[in-house]
TORFIKOL-125079 format. One line per 4 residues: number of its first residue (from 1); for each residue x, z, y of C-alpha. Coordinates in nm, 2 decimals. Example, Ala and Ser with C-alpha at 12.3 -4.5 7.8 and 13.67 -1.06 7.14 Angstrom:
<padrens>
1) 1.23/0.78/-0.45  1.37/0.71/-0.11
</padrens>
This chain:
<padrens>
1) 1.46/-1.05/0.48  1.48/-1.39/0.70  1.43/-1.35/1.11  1.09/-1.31/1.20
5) 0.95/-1.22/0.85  0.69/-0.95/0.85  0.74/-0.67/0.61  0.34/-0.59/0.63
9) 0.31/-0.93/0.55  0.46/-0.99/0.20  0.18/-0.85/-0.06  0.32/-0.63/-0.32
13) 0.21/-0.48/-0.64  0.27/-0.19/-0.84  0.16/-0.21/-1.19  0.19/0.12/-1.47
17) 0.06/0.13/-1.85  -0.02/0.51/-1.96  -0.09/0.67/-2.31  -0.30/1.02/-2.31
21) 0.05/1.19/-2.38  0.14/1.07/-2.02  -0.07/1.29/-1.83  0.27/1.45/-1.63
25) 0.32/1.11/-1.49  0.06/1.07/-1.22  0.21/1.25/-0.99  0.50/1.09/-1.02
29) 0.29/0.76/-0.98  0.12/0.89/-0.66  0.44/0.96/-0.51  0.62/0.62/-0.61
33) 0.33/0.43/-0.39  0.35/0.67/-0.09  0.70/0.59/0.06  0.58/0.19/0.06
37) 0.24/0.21/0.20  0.39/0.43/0.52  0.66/0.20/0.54  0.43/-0.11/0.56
41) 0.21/0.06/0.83  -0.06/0.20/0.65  -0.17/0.53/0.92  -0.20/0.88/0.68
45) -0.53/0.88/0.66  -0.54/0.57/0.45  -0.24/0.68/0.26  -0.40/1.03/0.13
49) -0.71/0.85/0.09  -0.53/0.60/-0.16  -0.35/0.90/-0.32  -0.64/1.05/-0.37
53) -0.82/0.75/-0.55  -0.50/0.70/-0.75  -0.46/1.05/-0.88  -0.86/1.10/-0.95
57) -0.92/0.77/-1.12  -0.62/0.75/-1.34  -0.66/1.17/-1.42  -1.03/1.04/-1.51
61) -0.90/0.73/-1.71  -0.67/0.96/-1.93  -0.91/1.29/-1.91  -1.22/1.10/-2.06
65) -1.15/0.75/-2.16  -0.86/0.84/-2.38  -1.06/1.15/-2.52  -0.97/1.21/-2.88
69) -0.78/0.89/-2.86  -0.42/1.01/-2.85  -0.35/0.58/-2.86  -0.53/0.49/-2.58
73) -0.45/0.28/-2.29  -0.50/0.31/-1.95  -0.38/0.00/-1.70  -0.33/0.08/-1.34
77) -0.25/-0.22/-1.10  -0.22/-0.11/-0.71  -0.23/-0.41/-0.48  -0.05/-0.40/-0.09
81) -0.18/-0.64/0.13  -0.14/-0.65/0.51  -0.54/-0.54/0.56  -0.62/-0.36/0.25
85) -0.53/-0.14/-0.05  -0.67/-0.21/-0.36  -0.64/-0.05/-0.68  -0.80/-0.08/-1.04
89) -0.72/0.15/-1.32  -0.86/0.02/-1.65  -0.92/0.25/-1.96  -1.04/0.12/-2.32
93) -1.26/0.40/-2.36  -1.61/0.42/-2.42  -1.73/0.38/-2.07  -1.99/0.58/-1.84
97) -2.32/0.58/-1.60  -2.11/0.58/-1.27  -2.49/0.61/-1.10  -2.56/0.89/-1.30
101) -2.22/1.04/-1.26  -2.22/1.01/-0.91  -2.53/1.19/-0.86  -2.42/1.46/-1.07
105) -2.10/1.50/-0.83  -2.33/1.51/-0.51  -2.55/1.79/-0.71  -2.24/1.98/-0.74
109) -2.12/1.87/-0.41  -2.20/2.29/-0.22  -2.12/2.48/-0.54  -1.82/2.68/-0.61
113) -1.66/2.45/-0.88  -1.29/2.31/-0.89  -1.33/1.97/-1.10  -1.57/1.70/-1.09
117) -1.58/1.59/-0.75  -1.35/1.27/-0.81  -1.57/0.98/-0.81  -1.79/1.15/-0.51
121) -1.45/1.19/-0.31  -1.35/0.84/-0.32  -1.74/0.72/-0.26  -1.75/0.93/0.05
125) -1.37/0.86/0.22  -1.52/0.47/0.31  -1.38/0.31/0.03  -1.55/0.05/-0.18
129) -1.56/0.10/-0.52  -1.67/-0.11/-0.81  -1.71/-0.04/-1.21  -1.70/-0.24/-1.49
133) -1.79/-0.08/-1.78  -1.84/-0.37/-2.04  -1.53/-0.34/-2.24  -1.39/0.06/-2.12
137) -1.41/0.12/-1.79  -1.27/-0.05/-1.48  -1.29/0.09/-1.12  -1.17/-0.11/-0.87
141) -1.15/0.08/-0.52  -1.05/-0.13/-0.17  -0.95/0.09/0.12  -0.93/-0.19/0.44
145) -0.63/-0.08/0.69
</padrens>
């Protein structure tokens, strides 16, 4: 690093390619990211938030886009950059109503249930979050520092 450089500064990027039989690897992908967004000043808060988004997105990616597909793909790109985090995760599945999915999360939101609450999560942490579901499915979340 040169004087006076900014570590915050620099943008970085993490980028991952996943099959189905990869499901054992998110974690490992959630905690690969952690250790650089604390270093680069992110506060907690953003960085569970982020985690969060990571591990729910990419779990849904593999979980439904890759059903039945045991050759599926899913891309996950996470993008550093001194006021925001931004990640997209990519799957060549069929696709899905996010509206519709998202309502079905907030209908569930008070019941005594242990999946399904993903996309509602990251909806409701401040995040913005934008699909794509024309060829798969693309999320794209941005969490500003």
């Amino acid at each position: 690093m040169t004087a006076g450089s900014d570590p915050v500064a620099s943008p970085i990027r993490f980028e991952w390619r996943l099959s189905p039989a990869q499901f054992e690897e998110v974690e490992r992908i959630v905690a690969s990211v952690e250790p650089e967004l604390l270093r680069r000043g992110f506060d907690e808060q953003r960085v569970n938030w982020f985690k969060i988004a990571l591990r729910e997105l990419v779990e849904n990616a593999i979980e439904h886009g890759c059903r039945g597909r045991p050759h599926g793909e899913v891309r996950v790109a996470c993008g550093l950059e001194k006021s925001a985090l931004r990640l997209v995760v990519h799957d060549d599945g069929p696709g899905f109503d996010h509206a519709q999915k998202l309502a079905s999360e907030s209908d569930r939101l008070m019941k005594p249930v242990n999946r399904g609450r993903g996309l509602l999560l990251i909806s409701r942490m401040g995040a913005q979050i934008h699909f794509d579901v024309r060829h798969g499915t693309r999320a794209e979340v941005t969490i500003l520092s």
